[in-house]
N, C-alpha and C positions, 0 to 999 in steps of 0.2 A: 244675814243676807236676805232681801228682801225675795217672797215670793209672791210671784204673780198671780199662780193659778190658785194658789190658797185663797189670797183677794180675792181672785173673779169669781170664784166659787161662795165664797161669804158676800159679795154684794149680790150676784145673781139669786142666793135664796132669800134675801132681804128684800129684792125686790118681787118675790112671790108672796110674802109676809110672814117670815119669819122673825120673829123676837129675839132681840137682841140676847133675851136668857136663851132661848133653846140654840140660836147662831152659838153661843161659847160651850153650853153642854152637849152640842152635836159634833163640833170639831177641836173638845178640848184645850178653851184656851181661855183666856180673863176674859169681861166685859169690856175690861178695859180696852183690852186689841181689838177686841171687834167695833167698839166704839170709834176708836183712830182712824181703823181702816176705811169706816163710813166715812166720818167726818173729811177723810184727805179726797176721799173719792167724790165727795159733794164739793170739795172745794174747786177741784180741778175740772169737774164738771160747768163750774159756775166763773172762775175766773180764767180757766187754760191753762196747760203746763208748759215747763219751761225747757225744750228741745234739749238743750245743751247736756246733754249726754254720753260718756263713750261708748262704744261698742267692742267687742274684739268678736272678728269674726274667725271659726277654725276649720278649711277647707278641708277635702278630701285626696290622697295624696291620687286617688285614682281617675277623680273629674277631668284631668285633658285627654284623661283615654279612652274616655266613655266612650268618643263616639268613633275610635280607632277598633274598638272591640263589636260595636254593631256593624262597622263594614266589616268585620271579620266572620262574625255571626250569617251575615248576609249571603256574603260570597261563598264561605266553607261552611253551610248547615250542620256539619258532623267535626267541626273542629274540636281536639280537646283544649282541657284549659291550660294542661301544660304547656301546647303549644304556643295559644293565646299568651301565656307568661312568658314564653320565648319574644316571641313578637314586641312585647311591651317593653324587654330589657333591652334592645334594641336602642328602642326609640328615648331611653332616659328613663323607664320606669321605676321610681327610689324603693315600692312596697314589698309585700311581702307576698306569694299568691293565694293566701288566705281570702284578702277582699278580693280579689278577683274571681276566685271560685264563689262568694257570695254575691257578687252583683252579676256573675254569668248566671250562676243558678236561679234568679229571679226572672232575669229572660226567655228562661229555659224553659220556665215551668209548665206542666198542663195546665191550660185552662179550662176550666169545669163549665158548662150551660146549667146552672140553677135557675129554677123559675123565679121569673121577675117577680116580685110584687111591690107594687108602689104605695107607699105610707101615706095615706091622708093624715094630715095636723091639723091641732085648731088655729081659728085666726089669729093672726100676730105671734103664731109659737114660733113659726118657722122660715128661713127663708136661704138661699144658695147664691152662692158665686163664682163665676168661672170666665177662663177666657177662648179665646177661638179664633185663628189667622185664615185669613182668605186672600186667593189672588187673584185683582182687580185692574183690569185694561181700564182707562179714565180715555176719554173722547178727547180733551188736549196733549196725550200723548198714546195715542193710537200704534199698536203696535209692541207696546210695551205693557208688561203685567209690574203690577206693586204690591207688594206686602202689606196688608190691612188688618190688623189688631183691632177687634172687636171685645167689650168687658161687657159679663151681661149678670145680672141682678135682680132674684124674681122672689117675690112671696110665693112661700108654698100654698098656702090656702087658696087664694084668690088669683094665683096666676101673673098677677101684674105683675110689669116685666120695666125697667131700664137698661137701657145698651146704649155705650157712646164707644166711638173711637179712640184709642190711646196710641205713644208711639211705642211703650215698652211696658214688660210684665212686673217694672220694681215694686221695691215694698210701700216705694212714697207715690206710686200711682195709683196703687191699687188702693192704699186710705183714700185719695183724692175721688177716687171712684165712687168709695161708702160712703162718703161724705156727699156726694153729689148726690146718691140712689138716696140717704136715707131724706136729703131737703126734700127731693122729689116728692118721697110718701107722707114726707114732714110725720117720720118715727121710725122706727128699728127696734125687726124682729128680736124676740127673745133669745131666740137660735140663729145661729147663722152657720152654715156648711160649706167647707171649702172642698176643694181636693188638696193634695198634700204639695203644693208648689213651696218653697222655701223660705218667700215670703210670711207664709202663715205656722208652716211647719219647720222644726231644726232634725226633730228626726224621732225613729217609735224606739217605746221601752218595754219590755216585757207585755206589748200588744196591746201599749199605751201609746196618745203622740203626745211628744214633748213640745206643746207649742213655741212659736216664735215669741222674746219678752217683751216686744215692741207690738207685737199684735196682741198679746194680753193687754197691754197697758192702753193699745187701742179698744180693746173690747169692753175692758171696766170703764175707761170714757162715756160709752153709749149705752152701758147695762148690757149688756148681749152674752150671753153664753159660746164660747166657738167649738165649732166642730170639724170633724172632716171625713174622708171617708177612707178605708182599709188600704193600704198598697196591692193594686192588682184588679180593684174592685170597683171600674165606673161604673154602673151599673147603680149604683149604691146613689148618685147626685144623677138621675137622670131627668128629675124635674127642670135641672136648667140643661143638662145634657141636650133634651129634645127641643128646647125652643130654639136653638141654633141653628137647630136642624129648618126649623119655621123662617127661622130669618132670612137661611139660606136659599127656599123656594119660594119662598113669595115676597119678601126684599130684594135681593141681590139676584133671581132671575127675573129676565124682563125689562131691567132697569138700565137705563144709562148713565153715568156719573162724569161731569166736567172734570173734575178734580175731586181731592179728600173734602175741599170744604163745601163744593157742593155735596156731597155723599152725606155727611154729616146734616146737613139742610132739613134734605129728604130722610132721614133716618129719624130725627126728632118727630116732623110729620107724619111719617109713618107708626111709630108708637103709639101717637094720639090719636089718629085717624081711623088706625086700618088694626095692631096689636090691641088694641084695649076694647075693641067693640067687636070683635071677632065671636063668634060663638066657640068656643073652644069644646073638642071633639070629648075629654075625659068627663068634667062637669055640664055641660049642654048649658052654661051660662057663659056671659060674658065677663071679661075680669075687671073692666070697670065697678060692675055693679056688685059682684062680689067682694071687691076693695071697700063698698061703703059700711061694709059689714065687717071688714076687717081693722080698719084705719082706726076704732077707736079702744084694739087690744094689743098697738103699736106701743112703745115704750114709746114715751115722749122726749124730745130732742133736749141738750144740754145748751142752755147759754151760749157758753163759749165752744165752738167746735174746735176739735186735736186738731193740732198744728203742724202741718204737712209738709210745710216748705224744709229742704235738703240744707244744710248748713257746712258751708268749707271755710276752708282757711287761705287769704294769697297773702303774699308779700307785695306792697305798693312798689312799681320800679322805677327808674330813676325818669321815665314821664309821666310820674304823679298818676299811674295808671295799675288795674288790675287785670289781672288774664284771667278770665272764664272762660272754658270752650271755645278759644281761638279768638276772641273779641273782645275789646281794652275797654275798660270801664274805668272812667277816671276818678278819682280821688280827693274832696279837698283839704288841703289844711296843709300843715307839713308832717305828712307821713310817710315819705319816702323810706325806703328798706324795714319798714315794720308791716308786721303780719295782723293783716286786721281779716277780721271774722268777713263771709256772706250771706246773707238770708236767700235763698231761691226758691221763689216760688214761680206759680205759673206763668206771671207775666212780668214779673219785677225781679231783679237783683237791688237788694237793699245790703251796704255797705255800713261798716258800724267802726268806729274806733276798737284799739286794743282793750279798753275799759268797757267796750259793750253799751259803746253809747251810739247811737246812729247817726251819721254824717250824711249821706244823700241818698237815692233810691233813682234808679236806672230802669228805664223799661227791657224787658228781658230779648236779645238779639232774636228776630226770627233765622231758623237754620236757611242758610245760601245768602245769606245781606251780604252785600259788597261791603257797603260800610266797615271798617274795623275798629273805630274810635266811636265809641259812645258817651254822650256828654259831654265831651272837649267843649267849654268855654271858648267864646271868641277870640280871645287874647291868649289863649294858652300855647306856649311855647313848649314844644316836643322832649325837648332835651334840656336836662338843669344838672351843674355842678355842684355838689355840697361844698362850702367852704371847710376848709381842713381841720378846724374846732370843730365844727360839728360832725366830723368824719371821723377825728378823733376821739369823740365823747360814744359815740354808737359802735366803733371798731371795739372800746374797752368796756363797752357792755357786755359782749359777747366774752366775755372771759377773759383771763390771766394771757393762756397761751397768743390771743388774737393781742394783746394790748404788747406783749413783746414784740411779736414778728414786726406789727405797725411801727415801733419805734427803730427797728433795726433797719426798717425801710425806709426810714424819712432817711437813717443816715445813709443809706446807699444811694438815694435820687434828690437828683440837684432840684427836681420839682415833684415833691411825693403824692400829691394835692392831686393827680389825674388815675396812678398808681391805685392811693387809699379808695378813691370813688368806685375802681373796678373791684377791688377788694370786698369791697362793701355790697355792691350789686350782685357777687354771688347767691346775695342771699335769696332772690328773687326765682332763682331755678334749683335751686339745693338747700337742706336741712341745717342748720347752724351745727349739729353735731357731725355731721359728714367734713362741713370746712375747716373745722375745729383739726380733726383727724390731717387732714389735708396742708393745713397751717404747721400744726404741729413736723409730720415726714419733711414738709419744704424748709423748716428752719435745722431740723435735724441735718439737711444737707446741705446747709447754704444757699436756698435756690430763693429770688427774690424776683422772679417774674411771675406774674398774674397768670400768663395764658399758660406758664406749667402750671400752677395749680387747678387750674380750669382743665387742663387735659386730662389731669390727675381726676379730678370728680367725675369727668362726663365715662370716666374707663370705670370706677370703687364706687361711684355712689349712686344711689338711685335720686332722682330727681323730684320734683312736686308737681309733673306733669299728671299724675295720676290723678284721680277727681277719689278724693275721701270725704265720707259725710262727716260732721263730728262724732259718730258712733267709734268711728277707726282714727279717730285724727284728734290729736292737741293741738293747741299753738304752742311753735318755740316760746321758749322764755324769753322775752324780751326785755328789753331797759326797765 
């Protein structure tokens, strides 16, 4: 099984300069592997890697009760925890109150006042990242506050600072983020410090973190070593902790904003303007100028930057159309009922055949467009029937069981040809293995209507409404 942080560990000391002979006598392994692991890393640094990855993610049985347990904590200061596991059986709780007494006892804890002290690094060693929500009355709608996600990006040495607005804390905005701060500095730090969000971290081991593999496999991308700091312990990232605090008194008081996209305008401006030429209160310099002394112990940028766009899976439906997030992107060719791959990125949905070949590329819906058909051709007609060959040929794709039922159904309807089409179109809102199940109970009974088996799914199966990256998601097996 491949390990991540062994890599990032073997190319981080390589890029300090270590030798390939002391890399294998220091972590016990050939020259050989350590050569490999260069070479793949230089590769993918220089050509890009290739997303298409699974993931499986393994929640916590206690995450919907978290925050069932802090308005508990809130309201009853002196509750026990027995109680608290009373409370949770209730509500569906499947665990044990093991974890519950360890994630109360976390909240519980004393907290200690040690004295701060903040670590000077040298340049280019070091640098932090974190986020910060604020709420923001905009002068076009007066009277109303909005939730503003601020990501913010600073070298520790030199101070220099990026911050843009995001709409969400994911794993794929947050690369989008690194990727923007490191163009900006054009290189990245040696170190990079997080706090422990989920994104970066899966979880600690014996007072170790067990990094995220996709944030490894981001990190050996750019050379960076990652870091984080203790559970319990901001204090520990208060280099980016405190400029928020900056942002927040001398950005965001004072200021008026039309909208996000003006806010964003003024926030570029303001970095270059007013954050970079500031005398900053710790070093009594500026972080401009301190940057020009930093900028050239930056690792330098890779060719190809990580590839960040989010990858799903839809089924084309019977108007040659894909559903992203409530808006039909259409499709061409004849792919109706097959599951062709998406590319998402920031402003594009890129559509690809089931062979992984690309077919068209859609500018990506802005959120509230009336629109709900993107790309419809002139001539494009809403609604198409397969002919019954070709209905037949894709119904006995899907399996044994599906090529009977269809056969039994031609002999029960005097026109099967509208029948097979809705049969077919299931696959568009459900998993071929759910209809499979579904096909199979309705032949076991004799039942030869579409909309029972349709009622039968929407009660037993879970549907493809959910958005899965390729990390969590295949495609069906198709033809």
């Amino acid at each position: 099984m491949k390990d991540e942080a062994f890599e990032n560990s073997v190319i981080y000391h390589r890029n300090q300069g270590w030798s390939i002979r002391r890399l294998g006598r220091e972590y016990h392994c050939g020259r050989e592997r350590v050569i490999r692991i260069l070479a793949e890393n230089e590769r993918r640094r220089t050509e890009g890697i290739n997303p298409l990855k699974p993931r499986k993610a393994s929640p916590s049985k206690l995450d919907p009760f978290k925050e069932h347990i802090q308005e508990l904590l809130q309201k009853f200061g002196n509750i026990t925890v027995q109680r608290i596991f009373e409370q949770l059986l209730e509500k569906g709780y499947p665990g044990k109150i093991t974890m519950v007494e360890v994630y109360v006892s976390k909240i519980r804890a004393a907290k200690s006042h040690p004295v701060i002290r903040c670590v000077e690094t040298a340049p280019g060693q070091r640098a932090a990242h974190d986020w910060s929500e604020y709420m923001i009355e905009f002068t076009s709608s007066e009277g109303r506050e909005h939730k503003v996600i601020f990501f913010s990006y600073i070298l520790a040495y030199s101070r220099r600072q990026w911050i843009e607005v995001v709409e969400d804390k994911t794993q794929r905005t947050l690369f989008e983020c690194l990727v923007h701060a490191f163009i900006y500095f054009d290189g990245v730090a040696r170190e990079i410090k997080s706090d422990n969000q989920k994104a970066t971290v899966d979880r600690w081991e014996c007072g170790q973190p067990i990094f995220n593999r996709h944030y490894l496999g981001f990190a050996s991308h750019y050379g960076f070593r990652p870091l984080t700091i203790h559970p319990g312990k901001p204090t520990e990232n208060l280099k980016v902790e405190r400029p928020f605090y900056y942002l927040e008194t001398n950005f965001l008081n004072g200021r008026r904003f039309r909208d996000k996209n003006d806010l964003k305008e003024q926030l570029r401006s303001w970095l270059t303007q007013v954050n970079d030429v500031r005398v900053h209160r710790t070093t009594r310099r500026k972080p401009i100028d301190m940057f020009l002394e930093e900028i050239p112990c930056l690792v330098p940028l890779p060719t190809a930057h990580y590839d960040t766009s989010l990858i799903v899976y839809r089924v084309v439906n019977q108007e040659s159309c894909v559903n992203y997030q409530g808006y039909y992107y259409y499709v061409p060719g004849d792919y109706l009922f097959k599951s062709c791959p998406l590319r998402v990125t920031s402003d594009q949905v890129i559509i690809y055949s089931h062979d992984f070949k690309p077919l068209i590329a859609h500018p990506l819906a802005e959120k509230g467009a009336t629109g709900r058909y993107i790309g419809l051709p002139p001539t494009h007609t809403h609604a198409r029937v397969l002919k019954l060959s070709e209905v037949k040929q894709r119904l006995s794709a899907m399996g044994e069981i599906m090529q009977q039922y269809a056969e039994k159904l031609m002999r029960q309807k005097k026109d099967p040809t509208p029948a097979l089409n809705a049969l077919l179109a299931l696959k568009v809102h459900y998993f071929t293995e759910d209809i499979l199940k579904a096909v199979s109970r309705a032949m076991d009974h004799g039942v030869y209507d579409i909309k029972t088996i349709e009622r039968f799914l929407k009660t037993h199966a879970q549907g493809r409404d959910a958005i899965k990256t390729l990390f969590d998601q295949l495609p069906d097996d198709e033809d």
